[in-house]
FIGU-366915 format. One line per field, with one value per residue: residue in one letter; x, y, z of N, C-alpha, C in turn. Coordinates in steps of 0.05 Angstrom, whole numbers, plus 32768, in hexadecimal, padded with zeros to 4 digits. Example, Ala and Ser with C-alpha at 12.3 -4.5 7.8 and 13.67 -1.06 7.14 Angstrom:
2
code = a  s $
n_east = 8108  8101 $
n_north = 7F8E  7FD3 $
n_up = 809C  808E $
ca_east = 80F6  8111 $
ca_north = 7FA6  7FEB $
ca_up = 809C  808F $
c_east = 8108  8102 $
c_north = 7FBE  8001 $
c_up = 809C  809D $
This chain:
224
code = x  x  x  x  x  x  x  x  x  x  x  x  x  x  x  x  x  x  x  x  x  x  x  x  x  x  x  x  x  x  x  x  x  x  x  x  x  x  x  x  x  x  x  x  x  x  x  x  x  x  x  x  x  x  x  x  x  x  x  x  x  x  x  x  x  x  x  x  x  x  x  x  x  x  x  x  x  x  x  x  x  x  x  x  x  x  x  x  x  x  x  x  x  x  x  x  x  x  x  x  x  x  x  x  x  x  x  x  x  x  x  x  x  x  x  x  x  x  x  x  x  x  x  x  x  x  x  x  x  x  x  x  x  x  x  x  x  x  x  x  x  x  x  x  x  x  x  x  x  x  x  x  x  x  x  x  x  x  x  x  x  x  x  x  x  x  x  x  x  x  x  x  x  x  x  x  x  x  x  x  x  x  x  x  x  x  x  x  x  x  x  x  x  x  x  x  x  x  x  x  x  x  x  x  x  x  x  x  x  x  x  x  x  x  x  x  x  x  x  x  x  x  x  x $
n_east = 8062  8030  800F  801A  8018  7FDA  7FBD  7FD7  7FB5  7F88  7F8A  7F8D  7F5D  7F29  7EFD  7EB2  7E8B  7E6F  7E33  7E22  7DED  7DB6  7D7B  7D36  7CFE  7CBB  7C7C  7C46  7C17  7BD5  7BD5  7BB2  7BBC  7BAF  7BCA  7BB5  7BCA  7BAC  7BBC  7BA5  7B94  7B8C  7B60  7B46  7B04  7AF0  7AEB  7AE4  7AF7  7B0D  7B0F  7B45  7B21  7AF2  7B01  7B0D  7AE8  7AC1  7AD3  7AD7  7A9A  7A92  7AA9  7A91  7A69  7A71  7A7E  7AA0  7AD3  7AE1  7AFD  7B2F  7B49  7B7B  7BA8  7BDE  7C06  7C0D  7C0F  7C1B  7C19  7C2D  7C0C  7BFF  7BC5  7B9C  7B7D  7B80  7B96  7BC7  7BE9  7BD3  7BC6  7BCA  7BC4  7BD3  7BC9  7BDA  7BBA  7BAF  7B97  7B81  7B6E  7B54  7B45  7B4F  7B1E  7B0C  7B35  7B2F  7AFF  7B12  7B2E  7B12  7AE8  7B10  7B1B  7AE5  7AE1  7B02  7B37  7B7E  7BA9  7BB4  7BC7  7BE4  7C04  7C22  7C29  7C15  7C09  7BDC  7BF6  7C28  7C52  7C4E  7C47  7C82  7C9E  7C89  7C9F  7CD2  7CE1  7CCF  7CF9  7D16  7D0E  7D11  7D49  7D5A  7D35  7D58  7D8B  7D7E  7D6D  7D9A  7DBD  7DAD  7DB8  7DE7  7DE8  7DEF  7DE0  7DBB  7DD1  7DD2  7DCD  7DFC  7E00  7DD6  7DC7  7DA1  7DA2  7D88  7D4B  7D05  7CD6  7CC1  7C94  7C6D  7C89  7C72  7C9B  7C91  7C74  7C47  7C09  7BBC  7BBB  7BDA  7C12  7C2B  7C56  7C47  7C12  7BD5  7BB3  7B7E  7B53  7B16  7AE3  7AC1  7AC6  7B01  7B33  7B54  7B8C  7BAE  7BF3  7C09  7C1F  7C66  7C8D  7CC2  7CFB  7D44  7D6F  7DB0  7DCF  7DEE  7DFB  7E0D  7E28  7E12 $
n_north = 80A7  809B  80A3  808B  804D  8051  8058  8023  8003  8013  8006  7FC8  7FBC  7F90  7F77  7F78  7F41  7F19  7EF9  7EDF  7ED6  7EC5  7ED7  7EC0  7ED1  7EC5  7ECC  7EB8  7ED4  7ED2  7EE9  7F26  7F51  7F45  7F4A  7F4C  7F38  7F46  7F3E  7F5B  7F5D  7F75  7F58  7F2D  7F1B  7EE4  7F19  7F43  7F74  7F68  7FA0  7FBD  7FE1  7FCE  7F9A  7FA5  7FC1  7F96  7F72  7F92  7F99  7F5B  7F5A  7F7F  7F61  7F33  7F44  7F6D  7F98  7FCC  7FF3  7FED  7FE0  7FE9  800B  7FEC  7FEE  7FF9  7FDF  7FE6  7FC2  7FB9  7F87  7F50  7F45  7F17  7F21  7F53  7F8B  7FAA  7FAD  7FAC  7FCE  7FB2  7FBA  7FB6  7FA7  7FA8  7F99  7FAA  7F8D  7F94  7F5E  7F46  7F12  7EC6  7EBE  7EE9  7EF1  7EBA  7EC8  7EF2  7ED3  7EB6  7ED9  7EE4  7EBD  7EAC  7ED5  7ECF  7EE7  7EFB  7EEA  7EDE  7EEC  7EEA  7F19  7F2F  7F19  7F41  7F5A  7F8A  7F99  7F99  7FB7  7FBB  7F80  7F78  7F94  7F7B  7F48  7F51  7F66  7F42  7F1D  7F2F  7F2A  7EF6  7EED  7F0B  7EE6  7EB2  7EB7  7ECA  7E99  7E7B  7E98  7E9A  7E69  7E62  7E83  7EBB  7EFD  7F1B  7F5D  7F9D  7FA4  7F9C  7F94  7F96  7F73  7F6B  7F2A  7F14  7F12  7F14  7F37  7F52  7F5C  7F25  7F13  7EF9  7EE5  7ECD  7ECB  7EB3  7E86  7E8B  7E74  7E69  7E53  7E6F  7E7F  7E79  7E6F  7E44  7E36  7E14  7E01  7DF4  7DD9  7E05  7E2C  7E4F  7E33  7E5E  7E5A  7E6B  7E6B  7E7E  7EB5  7EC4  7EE0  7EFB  7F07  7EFE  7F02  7F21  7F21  7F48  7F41  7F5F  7F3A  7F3B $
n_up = 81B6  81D2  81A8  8181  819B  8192  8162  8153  816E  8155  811D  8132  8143  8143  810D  8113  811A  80E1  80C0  808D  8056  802F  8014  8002  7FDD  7FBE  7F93  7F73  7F4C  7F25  7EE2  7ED6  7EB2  7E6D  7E37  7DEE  7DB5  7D77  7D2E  7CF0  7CA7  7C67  7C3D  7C04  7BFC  7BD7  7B9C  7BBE  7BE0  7C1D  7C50  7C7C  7CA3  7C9B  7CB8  7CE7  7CF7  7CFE  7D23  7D4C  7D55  7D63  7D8D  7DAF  7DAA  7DCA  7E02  7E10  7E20  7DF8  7DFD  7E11  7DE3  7DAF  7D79  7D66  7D4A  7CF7  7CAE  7C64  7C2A  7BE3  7BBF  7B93  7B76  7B4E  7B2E  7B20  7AF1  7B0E  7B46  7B8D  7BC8  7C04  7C49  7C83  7CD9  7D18  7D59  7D8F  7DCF  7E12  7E48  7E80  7E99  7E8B  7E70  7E57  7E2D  7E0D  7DF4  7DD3  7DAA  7D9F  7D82  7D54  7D3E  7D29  7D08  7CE4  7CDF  7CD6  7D00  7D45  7D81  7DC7  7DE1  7E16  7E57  7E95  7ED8  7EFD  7F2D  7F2C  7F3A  7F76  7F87  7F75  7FA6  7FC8  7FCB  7FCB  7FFC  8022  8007  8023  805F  8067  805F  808C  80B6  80AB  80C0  80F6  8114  8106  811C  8155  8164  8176  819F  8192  817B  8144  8127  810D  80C4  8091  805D  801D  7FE4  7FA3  7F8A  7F62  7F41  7F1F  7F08  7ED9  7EAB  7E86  7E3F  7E03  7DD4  7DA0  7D5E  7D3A  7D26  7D32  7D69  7D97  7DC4  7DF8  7E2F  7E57  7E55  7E37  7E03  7DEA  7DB2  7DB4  7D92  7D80  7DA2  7DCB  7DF8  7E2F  7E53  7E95  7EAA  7EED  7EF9  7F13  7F40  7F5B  7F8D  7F98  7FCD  7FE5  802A  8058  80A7  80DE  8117  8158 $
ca_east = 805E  800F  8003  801F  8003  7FB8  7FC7  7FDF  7F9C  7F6F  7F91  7F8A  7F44  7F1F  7EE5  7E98  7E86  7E5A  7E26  7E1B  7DDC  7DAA  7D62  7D2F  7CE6  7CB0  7C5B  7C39  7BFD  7BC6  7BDA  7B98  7BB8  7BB5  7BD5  7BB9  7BD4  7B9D  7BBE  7B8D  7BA5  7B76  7B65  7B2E  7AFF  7AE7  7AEE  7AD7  7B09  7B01  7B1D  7B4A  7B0E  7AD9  7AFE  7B12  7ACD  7AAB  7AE4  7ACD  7A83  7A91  7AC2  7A7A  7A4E  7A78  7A78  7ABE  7AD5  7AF1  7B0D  7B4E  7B52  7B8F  7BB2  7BF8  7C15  7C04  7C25  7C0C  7C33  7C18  7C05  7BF8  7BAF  7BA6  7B68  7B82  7BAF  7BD0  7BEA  7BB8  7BCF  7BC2  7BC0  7BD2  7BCC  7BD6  7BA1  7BBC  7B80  7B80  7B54  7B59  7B4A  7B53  7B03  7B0C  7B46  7B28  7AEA  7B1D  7B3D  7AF3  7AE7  7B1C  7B16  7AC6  7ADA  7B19  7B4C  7B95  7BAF  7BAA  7BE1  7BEE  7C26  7C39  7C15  7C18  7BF9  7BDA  7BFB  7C3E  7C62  7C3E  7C5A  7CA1  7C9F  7C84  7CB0  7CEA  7CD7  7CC7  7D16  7D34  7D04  7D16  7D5F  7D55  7D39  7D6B  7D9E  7D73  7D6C  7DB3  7DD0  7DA1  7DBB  7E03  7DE0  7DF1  7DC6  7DBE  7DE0  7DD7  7DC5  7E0E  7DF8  7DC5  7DC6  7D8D  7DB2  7D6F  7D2B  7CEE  7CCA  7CB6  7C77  7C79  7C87  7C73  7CA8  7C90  7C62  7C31  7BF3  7BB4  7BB5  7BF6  7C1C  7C30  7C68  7C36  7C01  7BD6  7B9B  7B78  7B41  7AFF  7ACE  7AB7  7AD2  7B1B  7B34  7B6D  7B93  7BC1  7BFD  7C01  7C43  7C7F  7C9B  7CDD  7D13  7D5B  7D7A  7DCE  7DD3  7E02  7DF8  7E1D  7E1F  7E15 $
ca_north = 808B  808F  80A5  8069  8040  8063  8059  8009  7FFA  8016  7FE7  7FB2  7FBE  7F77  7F7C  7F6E  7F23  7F1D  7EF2  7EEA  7EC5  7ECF  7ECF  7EBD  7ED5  7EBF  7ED5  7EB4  7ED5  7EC6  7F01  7F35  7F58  7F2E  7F57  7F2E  7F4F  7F3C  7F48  7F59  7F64  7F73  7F3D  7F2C  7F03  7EF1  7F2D  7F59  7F7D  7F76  7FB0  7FC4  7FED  7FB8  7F85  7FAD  7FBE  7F7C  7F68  7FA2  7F92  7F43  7F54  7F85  7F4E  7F1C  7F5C  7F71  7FB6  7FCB  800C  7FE8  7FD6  7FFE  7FFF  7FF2  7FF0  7FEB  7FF0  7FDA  7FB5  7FAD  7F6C  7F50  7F36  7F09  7F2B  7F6D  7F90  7FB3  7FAE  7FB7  7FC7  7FA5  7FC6  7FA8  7FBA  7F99  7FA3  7F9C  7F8B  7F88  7F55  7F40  7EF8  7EB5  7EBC  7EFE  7EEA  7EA1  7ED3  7EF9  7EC1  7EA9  7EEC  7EE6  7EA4  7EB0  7EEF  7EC0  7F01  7EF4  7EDD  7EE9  7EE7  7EF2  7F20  7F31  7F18  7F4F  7F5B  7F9D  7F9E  7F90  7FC3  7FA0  7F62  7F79  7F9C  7F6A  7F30  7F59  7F6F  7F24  7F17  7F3C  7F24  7EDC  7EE9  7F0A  7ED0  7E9E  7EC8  7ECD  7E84  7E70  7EA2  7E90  7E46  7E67  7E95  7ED5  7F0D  7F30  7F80  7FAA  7F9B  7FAB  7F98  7F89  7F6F  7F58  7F1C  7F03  7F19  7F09  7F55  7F54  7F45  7F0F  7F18  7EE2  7EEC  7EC4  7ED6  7EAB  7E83  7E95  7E6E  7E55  7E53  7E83  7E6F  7E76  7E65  7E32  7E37  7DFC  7E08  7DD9  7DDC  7E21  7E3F  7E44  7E36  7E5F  7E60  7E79  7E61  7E90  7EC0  7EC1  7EF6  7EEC  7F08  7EEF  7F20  7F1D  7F37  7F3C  7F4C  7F5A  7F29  7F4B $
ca_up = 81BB  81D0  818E  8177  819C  8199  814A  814B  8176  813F  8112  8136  8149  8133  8103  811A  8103  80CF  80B8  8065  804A  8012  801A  7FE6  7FD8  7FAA  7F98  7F5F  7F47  7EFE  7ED6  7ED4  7E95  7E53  7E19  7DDD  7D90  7D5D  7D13  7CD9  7C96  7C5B  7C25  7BEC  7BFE  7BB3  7B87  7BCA  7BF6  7C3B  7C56  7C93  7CB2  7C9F  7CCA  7CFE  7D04  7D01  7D3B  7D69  7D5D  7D6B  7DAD  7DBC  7DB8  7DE4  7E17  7E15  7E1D  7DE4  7DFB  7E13  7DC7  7DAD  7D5F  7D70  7D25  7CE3  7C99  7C52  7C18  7BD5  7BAD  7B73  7B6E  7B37  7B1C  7B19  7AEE  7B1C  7B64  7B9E  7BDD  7C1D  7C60  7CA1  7CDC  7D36  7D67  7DB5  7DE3  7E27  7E4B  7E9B  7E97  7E68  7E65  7E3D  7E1C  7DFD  7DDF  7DC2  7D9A  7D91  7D65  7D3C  7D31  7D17  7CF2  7CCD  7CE5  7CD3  7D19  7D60  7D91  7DE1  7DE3  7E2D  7E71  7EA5  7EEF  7F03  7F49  7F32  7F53  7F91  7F87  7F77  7FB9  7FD7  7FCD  7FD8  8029  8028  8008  8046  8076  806B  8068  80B1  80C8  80B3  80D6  8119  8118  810D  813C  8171  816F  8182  81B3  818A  8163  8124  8128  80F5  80A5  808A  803D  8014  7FCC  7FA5  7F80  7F4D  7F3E  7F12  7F10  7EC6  7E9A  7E79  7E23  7DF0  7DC2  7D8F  7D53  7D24  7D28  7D44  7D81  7D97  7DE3  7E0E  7E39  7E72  7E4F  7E2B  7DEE  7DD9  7DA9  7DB7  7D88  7D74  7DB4  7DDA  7E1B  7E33  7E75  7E94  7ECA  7EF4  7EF7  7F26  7F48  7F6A  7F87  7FA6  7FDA  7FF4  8042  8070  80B5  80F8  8126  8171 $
c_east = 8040  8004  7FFE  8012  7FE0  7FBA  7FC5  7FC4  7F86  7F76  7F8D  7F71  7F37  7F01  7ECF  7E92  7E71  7E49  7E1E  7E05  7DC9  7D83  7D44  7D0B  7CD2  7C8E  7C5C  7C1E  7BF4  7BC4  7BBB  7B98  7BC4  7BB9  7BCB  7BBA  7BC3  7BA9  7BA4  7B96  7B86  7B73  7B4A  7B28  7AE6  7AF5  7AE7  7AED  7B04  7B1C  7B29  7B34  7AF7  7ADE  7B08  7AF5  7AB7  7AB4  7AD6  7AAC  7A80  7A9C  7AA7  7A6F  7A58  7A7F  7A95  7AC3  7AF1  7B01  7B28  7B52  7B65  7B9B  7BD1  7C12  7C0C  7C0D  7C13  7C29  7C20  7C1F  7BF7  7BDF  7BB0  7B8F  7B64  7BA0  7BCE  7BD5  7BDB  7BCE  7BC1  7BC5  7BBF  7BC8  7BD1  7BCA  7BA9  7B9E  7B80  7B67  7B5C  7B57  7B4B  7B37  7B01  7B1A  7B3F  7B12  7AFB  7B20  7B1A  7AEA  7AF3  7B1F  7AF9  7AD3  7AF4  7B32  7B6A  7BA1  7BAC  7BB8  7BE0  7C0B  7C39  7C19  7C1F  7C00  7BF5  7BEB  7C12  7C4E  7C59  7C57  7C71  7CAA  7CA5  7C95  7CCF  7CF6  7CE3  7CE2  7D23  7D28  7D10  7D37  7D67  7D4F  7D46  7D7E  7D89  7D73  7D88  7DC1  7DC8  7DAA  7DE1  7E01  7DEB  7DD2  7DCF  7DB9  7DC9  7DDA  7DE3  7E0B  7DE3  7DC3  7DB6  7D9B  7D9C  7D4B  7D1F  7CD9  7CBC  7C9C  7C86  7C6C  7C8E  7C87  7CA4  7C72  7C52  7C15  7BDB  7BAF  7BCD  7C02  7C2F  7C47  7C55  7C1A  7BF9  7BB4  7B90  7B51  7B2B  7AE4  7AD1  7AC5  7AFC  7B17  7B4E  7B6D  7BAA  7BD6  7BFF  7C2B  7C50  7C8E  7CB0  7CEB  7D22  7D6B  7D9E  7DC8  7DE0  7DF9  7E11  7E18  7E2A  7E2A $
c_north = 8085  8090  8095  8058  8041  8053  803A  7FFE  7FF9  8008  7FC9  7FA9  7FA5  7F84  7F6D  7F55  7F2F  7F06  7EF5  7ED1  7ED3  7EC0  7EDD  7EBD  7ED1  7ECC  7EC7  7EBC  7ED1  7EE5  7F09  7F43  7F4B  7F40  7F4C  7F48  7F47  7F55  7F46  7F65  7F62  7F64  7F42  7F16  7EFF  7F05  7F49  7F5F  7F82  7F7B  7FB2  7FCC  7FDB  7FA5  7F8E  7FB2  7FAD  7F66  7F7A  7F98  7F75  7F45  7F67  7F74  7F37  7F26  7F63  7F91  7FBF  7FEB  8004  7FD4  7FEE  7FF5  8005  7FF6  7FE8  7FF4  7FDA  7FDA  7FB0  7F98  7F6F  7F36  7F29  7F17  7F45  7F6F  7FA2  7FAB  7FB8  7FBA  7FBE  7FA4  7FAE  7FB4  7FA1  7FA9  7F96  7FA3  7F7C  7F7F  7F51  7F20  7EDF  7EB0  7EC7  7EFA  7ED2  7EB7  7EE6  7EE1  7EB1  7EBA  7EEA  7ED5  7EA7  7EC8  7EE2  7ED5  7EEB  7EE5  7EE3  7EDB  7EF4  7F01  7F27  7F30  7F2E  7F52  7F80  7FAA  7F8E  7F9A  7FB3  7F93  7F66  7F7A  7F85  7F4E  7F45  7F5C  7F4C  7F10  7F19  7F33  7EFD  7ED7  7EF5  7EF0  7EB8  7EA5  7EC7  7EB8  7E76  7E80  7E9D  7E7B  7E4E  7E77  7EB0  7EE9  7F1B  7F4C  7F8B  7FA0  7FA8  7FB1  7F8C  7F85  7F5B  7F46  7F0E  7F12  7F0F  7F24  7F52  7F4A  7F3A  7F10  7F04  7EF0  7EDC  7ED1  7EC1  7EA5  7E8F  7E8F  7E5A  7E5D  7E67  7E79  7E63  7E72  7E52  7E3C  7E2B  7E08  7DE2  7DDA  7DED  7E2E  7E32  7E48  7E3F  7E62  7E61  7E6D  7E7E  7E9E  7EC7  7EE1  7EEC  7EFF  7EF6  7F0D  7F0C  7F32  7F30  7F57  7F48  7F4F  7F3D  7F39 $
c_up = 81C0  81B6  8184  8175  819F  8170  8147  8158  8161  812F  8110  813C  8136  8128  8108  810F  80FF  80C9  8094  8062  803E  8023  8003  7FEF  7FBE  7FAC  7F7D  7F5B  7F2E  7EFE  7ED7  7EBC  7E7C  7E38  7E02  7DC2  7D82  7D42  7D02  7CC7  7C77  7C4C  7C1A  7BF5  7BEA  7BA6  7B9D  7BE3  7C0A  7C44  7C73  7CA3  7CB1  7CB4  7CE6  7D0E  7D12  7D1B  7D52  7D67  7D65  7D88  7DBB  7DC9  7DC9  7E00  7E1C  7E15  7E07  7DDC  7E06  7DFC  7DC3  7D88  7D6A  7D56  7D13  7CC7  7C83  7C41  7C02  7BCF  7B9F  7B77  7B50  7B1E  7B11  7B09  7AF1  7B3A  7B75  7BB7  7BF7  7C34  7C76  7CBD  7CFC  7D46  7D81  7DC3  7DF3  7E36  7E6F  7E9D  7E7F  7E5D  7E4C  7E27  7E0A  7DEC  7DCE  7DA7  7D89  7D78  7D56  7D2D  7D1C  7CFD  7CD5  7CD0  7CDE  7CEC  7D32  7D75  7DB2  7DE1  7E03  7E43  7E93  7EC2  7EEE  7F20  7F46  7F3D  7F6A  7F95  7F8C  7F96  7FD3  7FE3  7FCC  7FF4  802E  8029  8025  805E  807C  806E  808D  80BC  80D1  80C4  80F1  811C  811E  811F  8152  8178  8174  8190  81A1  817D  8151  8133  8110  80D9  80A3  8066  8031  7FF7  7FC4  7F8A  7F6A  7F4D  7F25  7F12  7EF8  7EC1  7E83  7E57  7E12  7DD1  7DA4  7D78  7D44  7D25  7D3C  7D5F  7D8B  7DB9  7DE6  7E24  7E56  7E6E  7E3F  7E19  7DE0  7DCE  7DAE  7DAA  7D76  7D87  7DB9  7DED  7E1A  7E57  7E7B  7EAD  7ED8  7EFC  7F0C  7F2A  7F62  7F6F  7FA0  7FB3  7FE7  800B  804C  8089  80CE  8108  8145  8188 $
């Protein structure tokens, strides 16, 4: 019979109240790395073939002289297809090729678009805006998630005289972590979801909003 009842106690034993609410963190910072793709594809201009290596060349010595460092230039793909010139009687082929160069701000990034514009290059595209210190960030606005759902909890239990126990769960219910990828492809100066490129003159202006980092946290805690 103590068994028993030793047994029907633990049963009955009531569970710790709880507390459930969500708590939400944000950082916005202006991206530092600017991905930008410049295509170049070879063509006749006249009867005279300017070549893959001519205009790749005449791009690195123009991104020189506007002081750019042109060792975070990279060839990220490139493939050839022939055609049919009209002056030949044969098929020529015609070499492509994409050129990813990273810049830090929309200073560097408008003198890009400025070279390719002067040199007449096939197009020139933003493909993904990234931060250097994004781990950081992530980090950062995560702490920042759980810190703010703590404090709604200390606030509302305080106004019923109680306190927050023990974290029993934590689920992060949303985030925003990525860099951000222009999935679109054509002209040479066209929008960015987060950005904007208005040509004025001879030169461009680009700029940039600045990118979101987020997350959404689920907790529940014990109420003491």
């Amino acid at each position: 019979m103590v068994s028993s009842s030793i047994s029907y106690a633990q049963l009955e034993k009531v569970k710790a109240p709880t507390i459930e609410l969500s708590g939400h963190a944000e950082k916005e910072v202006t991206p530092d790395e600017i991905y930008i793709t410049v295509h170049i594809v070879e063509r006749y201009d006249g009867k005279e073939k300017s070549t893959l290596e001519a205009q790749e060349a005449a791009l690195i010595s123009a991104l020189k002289a506007k002081g750019l460092d042109i060792d975070k230039m990279k060839l990220t793909n490139g493939y050839a297809s022939y055609v049919r010139i009209p002056w030949r009687s044969k098929k020529d082929v015609l070499a492509s090729a994409n050129y990813e160069i990273m810049v830090g701000t929309a200073e560097e990034a408008a003198k890009i678009f400025e070279a390719t514009d002067e040199l007449d290059l096939s197009s020139c595209r933003i493909g993904r805006l990234d931060h250097s210190k994004r781990e950081q960030f992530v980090q950062e606005v995560r702490i920042a998630a759980m810190k703010d759902a703590a404090t709604k909890a200390d606030y509302m239990l305080n106004a019923i005289d109680s306190k927050r126990g023990k974290t029993l769960l934590v689920r992060e219910t949303g985030s925003n972590q990525q860099p951000v990828y222009n999935q679109q492809y054509g002209s040479r100066a066209y929008d960015l979801e987060m950005s904007s490129i208005d040509k004025v003159g001879s030169s461009f202006q680009v700029s940039f909003k600045k990118m979101a980092f987020e997350s959404n946290v689920y907790v529940e805690f014990e109420i003491e």
